[in-house]
C-alpha positions, 0 to 999 in steps of 0.5 A: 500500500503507498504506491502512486503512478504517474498516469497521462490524464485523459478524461476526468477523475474524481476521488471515490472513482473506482478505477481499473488497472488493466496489466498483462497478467489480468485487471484490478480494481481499486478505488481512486483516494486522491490526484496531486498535480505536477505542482505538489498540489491535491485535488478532489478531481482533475480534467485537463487532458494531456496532463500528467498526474500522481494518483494512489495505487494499491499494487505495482503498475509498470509502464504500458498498463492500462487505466480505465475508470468511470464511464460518464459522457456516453452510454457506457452499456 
């Protein structure tokens, strides 16, 4: 526990999303505790693309995995 990754923001998050990280070896689920922004700030939620965040991980993530959160513009059905 204590992990963070540095994750290319492409859509919004918002802490209490429950996220997915999607590895080689299966997907796990977690739930998203907090964002911090390349100033050192923290944020309840974030959504300027292309901008690289810190978020909490549970577990290893290794560069090329997958995540994937809430469905909230579309139909996700």
């Amino acid at each position: 526990l204590g992990k963070s990754a540095l994750v290319d923001l492409r859509g919004k998050l918002v802490a209490g999303d429950s996220l997915e990280l999607m590895t080689p070896n299966g997907v796990r689920a977690f739930t998203l505790e907090r964002i911090v922004l390349p100033d050192g700030t923290s944020r309840e939620s974030y959504s300027v693309a292309r901008t690289l965040v810190g978020i909490n991980m549970p577990f290893e993530a290794e560069p090329g995995d997958l995540l994937r959160g809430p469905c909230r513009n579309h139909d996700c059905e």
